[in-house]
C-alpha positions as CSV (number, residue, x, y, z in Angstrom):
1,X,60.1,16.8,64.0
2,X,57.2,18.8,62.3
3,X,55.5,21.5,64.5
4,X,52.1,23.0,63.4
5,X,51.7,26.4,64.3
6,X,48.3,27.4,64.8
7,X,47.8,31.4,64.6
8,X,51.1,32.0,62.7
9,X,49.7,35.2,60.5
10,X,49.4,37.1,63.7
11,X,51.9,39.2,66.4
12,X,53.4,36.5,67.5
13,X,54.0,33.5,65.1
14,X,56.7,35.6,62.9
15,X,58.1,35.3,65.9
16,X,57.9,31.6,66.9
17,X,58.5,30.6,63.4
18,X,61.6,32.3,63.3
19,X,62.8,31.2,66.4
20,X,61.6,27.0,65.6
21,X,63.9,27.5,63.0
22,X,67.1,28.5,64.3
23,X,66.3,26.0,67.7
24,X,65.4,23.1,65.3
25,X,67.0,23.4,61.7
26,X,65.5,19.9,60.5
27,X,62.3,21.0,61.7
28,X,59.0,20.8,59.2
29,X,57.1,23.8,60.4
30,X,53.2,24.0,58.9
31,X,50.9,27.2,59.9
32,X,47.2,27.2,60.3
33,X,45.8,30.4,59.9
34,X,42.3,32.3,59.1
35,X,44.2,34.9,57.9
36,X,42.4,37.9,59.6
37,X,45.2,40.0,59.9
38,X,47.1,38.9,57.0
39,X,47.4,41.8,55.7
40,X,48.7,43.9,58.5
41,X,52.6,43.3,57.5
42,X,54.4,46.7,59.1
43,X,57.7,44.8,57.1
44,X,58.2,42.3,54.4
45,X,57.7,38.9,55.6
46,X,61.2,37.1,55.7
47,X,62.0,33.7,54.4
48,X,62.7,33.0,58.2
49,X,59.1,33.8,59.4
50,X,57.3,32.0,56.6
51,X,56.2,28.4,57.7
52,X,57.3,25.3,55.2
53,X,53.6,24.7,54.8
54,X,51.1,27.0,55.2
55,X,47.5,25.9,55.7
56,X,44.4,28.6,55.7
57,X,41.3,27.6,57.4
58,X,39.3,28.8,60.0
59,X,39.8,26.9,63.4
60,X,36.6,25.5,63.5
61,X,36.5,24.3,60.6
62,X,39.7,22.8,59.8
63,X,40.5,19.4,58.4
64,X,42.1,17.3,60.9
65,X,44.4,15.1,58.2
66,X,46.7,18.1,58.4
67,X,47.6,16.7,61.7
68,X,48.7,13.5,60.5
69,X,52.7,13.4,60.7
70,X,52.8,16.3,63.2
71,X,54.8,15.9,66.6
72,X,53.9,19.1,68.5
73,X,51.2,21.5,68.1
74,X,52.0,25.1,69.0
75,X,48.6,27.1,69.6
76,X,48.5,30.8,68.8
77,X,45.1,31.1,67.5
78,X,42.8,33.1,69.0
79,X,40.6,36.3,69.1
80,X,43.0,37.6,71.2
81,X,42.3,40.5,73.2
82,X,39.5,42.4,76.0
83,X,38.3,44.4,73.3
84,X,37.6,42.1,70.2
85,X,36.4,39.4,72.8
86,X,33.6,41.9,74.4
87,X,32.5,42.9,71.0
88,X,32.4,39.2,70.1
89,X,32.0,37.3,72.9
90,X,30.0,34.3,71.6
91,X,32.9,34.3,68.5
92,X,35.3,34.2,71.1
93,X,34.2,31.3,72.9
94,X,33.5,29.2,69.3
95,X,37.2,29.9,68.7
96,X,39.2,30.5,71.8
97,X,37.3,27.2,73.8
98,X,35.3,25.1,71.4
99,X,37.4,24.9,68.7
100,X,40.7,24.6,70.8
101,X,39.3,21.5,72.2
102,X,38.5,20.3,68.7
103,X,42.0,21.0,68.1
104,X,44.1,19.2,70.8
105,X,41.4,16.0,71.0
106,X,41.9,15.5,67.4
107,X,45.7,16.3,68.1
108,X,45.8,13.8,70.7
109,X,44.1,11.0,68.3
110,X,46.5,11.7,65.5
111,X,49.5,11.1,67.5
112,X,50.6,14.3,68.2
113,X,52.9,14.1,71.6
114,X,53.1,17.9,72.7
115,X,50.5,20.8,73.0
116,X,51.8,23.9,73.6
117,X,49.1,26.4,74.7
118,X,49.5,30.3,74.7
119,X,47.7,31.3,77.6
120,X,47.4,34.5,79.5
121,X,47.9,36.1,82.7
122,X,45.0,37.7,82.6
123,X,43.2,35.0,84.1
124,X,44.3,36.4,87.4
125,X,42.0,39.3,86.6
126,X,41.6,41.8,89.5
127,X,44.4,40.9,92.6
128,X,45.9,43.9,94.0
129,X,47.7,42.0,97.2
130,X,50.7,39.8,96.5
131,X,52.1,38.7,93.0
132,X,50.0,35.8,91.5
133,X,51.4,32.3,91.2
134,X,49.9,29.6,89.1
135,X,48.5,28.2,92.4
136,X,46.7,31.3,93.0
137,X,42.6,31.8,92.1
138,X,41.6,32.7,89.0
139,X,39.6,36.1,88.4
140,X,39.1,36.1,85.0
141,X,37.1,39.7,84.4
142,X,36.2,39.2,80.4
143,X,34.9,36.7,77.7
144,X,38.8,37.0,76.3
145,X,40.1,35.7,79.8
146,X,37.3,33.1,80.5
147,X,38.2,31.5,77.7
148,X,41.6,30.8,78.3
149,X,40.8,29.8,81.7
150,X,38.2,27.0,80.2
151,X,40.7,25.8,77.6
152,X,43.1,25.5,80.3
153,X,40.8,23.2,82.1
154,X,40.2,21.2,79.1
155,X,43.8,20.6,78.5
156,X,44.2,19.5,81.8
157,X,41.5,16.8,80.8
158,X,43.1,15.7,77.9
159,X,47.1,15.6,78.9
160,X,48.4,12.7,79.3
161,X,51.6,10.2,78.9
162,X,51.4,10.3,75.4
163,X,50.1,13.7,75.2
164,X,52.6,16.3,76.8
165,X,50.3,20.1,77.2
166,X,51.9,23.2,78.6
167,X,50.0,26.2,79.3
168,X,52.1,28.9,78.7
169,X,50.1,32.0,80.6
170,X,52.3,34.8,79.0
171,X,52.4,38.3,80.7
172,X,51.1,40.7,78.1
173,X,53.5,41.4,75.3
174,X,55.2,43.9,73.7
175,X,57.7,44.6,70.8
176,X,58.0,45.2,67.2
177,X,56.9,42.3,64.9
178,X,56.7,41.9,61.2
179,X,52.5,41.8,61.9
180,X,53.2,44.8,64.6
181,X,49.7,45.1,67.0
182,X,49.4,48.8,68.6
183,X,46.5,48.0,70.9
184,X,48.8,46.6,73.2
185,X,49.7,48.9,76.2
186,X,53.2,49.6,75.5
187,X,53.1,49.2,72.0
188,X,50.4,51.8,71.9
189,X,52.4,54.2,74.4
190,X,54.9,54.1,72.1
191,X,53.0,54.3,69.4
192,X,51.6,57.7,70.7
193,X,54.8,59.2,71.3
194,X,56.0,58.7,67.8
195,X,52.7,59.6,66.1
196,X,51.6,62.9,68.2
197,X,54.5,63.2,71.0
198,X,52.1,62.6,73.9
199,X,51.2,59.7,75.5
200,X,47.7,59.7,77.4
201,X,46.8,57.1,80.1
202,X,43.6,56.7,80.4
203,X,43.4,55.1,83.5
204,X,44.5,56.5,86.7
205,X,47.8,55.1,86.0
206,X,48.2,52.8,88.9
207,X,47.0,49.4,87.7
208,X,49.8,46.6,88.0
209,X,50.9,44.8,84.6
210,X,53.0,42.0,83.8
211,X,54.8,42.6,80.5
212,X,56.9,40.2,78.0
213,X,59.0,41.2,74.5
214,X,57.4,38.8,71.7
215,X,60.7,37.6,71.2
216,X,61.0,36.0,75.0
217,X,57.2,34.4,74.2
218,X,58.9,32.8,71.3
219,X,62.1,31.6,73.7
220,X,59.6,30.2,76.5
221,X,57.7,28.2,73.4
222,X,60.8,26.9,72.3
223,X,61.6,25.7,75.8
224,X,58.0,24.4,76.3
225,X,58.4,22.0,73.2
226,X,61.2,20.8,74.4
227,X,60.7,20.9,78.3
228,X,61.3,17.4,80.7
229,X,57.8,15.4,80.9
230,X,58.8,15.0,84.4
231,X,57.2,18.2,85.3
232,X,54.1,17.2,85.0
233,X,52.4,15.7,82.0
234,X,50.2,18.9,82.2
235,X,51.7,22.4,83.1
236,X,50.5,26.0,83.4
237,X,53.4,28.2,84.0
238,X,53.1,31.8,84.1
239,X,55.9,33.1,81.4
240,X,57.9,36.2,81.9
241,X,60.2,37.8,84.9
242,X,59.3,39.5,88.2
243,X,61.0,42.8,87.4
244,X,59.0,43.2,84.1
245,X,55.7,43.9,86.7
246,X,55.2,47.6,85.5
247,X,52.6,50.0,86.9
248,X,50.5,51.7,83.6
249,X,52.1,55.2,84.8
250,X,55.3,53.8,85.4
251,X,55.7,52.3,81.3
252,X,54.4,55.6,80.2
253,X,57.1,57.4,81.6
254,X,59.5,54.9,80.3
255,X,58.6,55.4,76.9
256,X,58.5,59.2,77.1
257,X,62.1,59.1,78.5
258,X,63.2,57.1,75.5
259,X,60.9,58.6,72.8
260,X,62.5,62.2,72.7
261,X,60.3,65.3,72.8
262,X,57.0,62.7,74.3
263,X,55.5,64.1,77.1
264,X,52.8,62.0,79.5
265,X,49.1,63.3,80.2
266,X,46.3,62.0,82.6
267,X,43.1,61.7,80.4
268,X,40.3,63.6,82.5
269,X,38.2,61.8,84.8
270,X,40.5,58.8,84.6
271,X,39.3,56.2,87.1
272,X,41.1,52.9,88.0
273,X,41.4,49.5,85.6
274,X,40.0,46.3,87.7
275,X,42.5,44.7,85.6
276,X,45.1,45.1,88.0
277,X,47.6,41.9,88.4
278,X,51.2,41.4,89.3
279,X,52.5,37.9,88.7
280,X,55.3,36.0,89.8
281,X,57.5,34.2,87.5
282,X,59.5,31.8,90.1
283,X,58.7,28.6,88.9
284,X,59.2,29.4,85.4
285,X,62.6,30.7,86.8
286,X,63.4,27.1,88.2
287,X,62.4,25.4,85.0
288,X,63.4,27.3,82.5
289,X,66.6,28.5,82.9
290,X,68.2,28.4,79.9
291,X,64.9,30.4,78.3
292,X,64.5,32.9,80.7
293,X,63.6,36.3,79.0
294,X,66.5,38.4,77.9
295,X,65.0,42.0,76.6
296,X,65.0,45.0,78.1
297,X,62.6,47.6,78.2
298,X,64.6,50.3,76.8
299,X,65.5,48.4,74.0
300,X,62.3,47.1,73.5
301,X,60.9,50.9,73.2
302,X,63.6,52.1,71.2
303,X,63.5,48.8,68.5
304,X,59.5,49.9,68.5
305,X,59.8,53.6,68.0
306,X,62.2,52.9,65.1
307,X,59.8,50.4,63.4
308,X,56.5,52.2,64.0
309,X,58.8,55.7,62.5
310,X,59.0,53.2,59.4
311,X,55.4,53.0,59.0
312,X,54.5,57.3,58.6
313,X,51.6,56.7,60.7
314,X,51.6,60.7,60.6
315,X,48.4,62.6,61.9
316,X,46.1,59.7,61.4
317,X,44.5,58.2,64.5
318,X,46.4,54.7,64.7
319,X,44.3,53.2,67.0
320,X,41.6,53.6,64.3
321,X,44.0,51.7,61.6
322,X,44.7,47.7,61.1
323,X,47.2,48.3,63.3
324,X,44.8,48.0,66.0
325,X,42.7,44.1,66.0
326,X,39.5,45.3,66.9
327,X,39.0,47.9,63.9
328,X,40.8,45.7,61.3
329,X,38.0,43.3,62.1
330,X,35.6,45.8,61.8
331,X,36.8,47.1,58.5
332,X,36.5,43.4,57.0
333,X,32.9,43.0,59.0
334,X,32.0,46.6,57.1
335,X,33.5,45.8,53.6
336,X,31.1,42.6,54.0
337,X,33.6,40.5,54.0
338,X,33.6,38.3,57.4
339,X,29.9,37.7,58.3
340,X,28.9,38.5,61.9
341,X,30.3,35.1,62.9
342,X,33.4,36.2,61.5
343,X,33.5,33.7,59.2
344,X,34.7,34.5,55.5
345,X,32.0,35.2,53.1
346,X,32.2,32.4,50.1
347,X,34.1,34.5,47.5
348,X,36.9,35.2,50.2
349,X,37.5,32.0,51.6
350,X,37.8,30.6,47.6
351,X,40.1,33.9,47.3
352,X,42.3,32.6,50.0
């Protein structure tokens, strides 16, 4: 079998890659990458993360004979949060829609017989009543949720009995990785309790969110690849478990009781977050059984404060660091090295 990983230089493909190769030794594994946040290694990449081939182009512009031989596409790639897709919302739907389509029709005419799509619970958007199920309507409240809703539909288009696509709409995640992300809500809680010892919500604490370690996305990916076509030739499962439904005030205070020393603080004039979901993971439950998620929150905050302790983050502002997507694009935008398309200038992309 040979897997192409699209997105593997980020959070989460250490992750997958790792995982693809313990659940499938004889496995090729390729990565497609851009390589925007190369660079923001919090450990030494491992043998185990590091793909058998690794390919760097931008998504829209790739070349599509690096799809010839591969049975199963695993798609990552992405501008891949609310804030980066507000500041580039036209970016994010080149990438995120346009160019995934590109990617799974010219997956789907090379032979290629499963799709695995990271999608996102935060297409549910604002729904403060009962826990979402994928049958639920769809709220999506930014340009970064939009377009996983419209990729979504595309794949739907596209699936077929030679083209297998699951749409994996993860809860938001959380954990250490070897490409660690802070501007995650957890991560950055915890973050905040190691760096300053005082965590700050800056909403009014109450907004509902689903959560899942990076490690579980990597199990439900594993399951997806191999997952029986007789649940549907397309599928769009949301990916986590019901008791990992946290209110912001609630994770907070989890970290603080694990972080020692961490104390919690209401920013002043919080007001509430529309983004406000809970989401029920019942059919992913009854399909996935052998995949379900197995971390628990403790450990992920302790495994996190250790790592992030690693990094001497000190009195600097970490949310102003590479750590954090948003300004790490900004520093390359500022440094003139992505354009405002975010596309690499010439002498960066021969570099790479």
């Amino acid at each position: 079998m040979h897997v192409l990983v699209t997105g593997n230089l980020g959070y989460v493909g250490p992750h997958v890659v790792r995982r693809l190769r313990e659940a499938f030794p004889g496995a090729v594994l390729s990565g497609l990458d851009t390589g925007y946040f190369a660079h923001c290694l919090s450990s030494a990449a491992l043998p185990a993360t590091v793909p058998h081939h690794q390919h760097v182009a931008d998504l829209r512009d790739f070349d599509p004979a690096i799809l010839a031989g591969v049975d199963a596409v695993v798609h990552l790639a992405a501008i891949s949060n609310d804030p980066m897709g507000n500041r580039f919302a036209d970016v994010t739907r080149a990438i995120n829609h346009d160019a995934g389509v590109r990617l799974a029709t010219r997956a789907r005419e090379a032979g290629v017989r499963r799709f695995v799509f990271a999608s996102s619970c935060s297409m549910y958007g604002a729904a403060a009543d009962d826990a979402r199920t994928e049958d639920s309507p769809l709220n999506p409240l930014t340009p970064y949720a939009q377009s996983k809703v419209s990729l979504e539909e595309a794949l739907r288009g596209l699936a077929g009995q030679r083209f297998i696509v699951t749409s994996l709409r993860f809860a938001t995640a959380c954990g250490l990785s070897d490409r660690l992300r802070l501007d995650l809500v957890l991560n950055d809680f915890v973050a905040a309790a190691v760096a300053h010892g005082k965590i700050t919500i800056l909403s009014d604490g109450t907004p509902w969110r689903p959560l899942i370690a990076v490690s579980d996305m990597a199990r439900a990916i594993e399951w997806a690849l191999g997952r029986d076509p007789g649940a549907g030739r397309f599928l769009a499962v949301n990916a986590g478990r019901d008791d990992w439904n946290f209110q912001v005030r609630d994770l907070a205070e989890a970290v603080a009781h694990e972080v020692p020393g961490a104390v919690v603080e209401n920013a002043a004039g919080a007001q509430p977050d529309r983004r406000s979901y809970r989401v029920s993971f019942a059919r992913f439950r009854s399909l996935a059984r052998s995949h379900q998620p197995r971390a628990t929150l403790p450990q992920v905050i302790r495994e996190m404060a250790e790592g992030i302790r690693g990094l001497d983050l000190g009195e600097a502002d970490f949310r102003r660091s590479r750590w954090t997507r948003l300004h790490a694009l900004e520093e390359l935008r500022a440094s003139g090295k992505l354009s405002a398309d975010l596309r690499w200038a010439p002498a960066e992309a021969a570099g790479a």
